[in-house]
N, C-alpha and C positions, 0 to 999 in steps of 0.2 A: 625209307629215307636214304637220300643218297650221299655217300664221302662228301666229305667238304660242305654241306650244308651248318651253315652257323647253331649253333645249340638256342633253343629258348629254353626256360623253365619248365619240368613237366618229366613222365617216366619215360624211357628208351630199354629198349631189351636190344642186346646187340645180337647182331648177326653173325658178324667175320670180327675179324681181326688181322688187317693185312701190313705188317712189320718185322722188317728184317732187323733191326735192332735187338740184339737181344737182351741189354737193361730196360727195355722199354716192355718186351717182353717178361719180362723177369716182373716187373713192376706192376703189370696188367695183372699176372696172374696173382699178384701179394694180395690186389686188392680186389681179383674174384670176377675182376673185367675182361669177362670169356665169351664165346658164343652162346648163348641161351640167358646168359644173364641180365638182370635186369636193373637200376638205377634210377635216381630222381636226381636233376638238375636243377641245384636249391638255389644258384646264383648262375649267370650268364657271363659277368665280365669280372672277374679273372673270372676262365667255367669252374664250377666248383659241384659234385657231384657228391651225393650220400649214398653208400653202398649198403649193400643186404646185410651188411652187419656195423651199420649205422658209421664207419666213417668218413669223415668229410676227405676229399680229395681235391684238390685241385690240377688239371689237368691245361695242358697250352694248349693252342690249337694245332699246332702239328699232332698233337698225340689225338685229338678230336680228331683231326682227320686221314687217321690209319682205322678209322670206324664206322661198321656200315652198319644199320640200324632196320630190323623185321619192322613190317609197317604197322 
């Protein structure tokens, strides 16, 4: 799946991680949203994702789209 692609419902394992930000960074790593890792997109709008250690997140879409996603 490619950057910027709108999220639906369903599990994503990302790929990259391309963010010069580094509370954004700082942030990705709190919640495990690394290369290899994997997540379920429990809501769409706001995106709201559940992590490998089951919390809820909610993410904007700029931050959805510093993320590139294994197919």
């Amino acid at each position: 799946m490619t950057r910027g692609t709108p999220p639906v419902e369903g599990r994503y394992t990302v790929g990259a991680v391309s963010t010069d930000d580094p509370n954004r960074h700082q942030r990705f790593e709190t919640y495990g949203i690394r290369p290899g890792a994997s997540f379920d997109v429990i809501r769409e709008q706001p995106i709201t994702i559940l992590t490998a250690t089951h919390l809820q997140v909610m993410l904007t879409q700029e931050d959805w789209e510093t993320l590139t996603f294994e197919p």
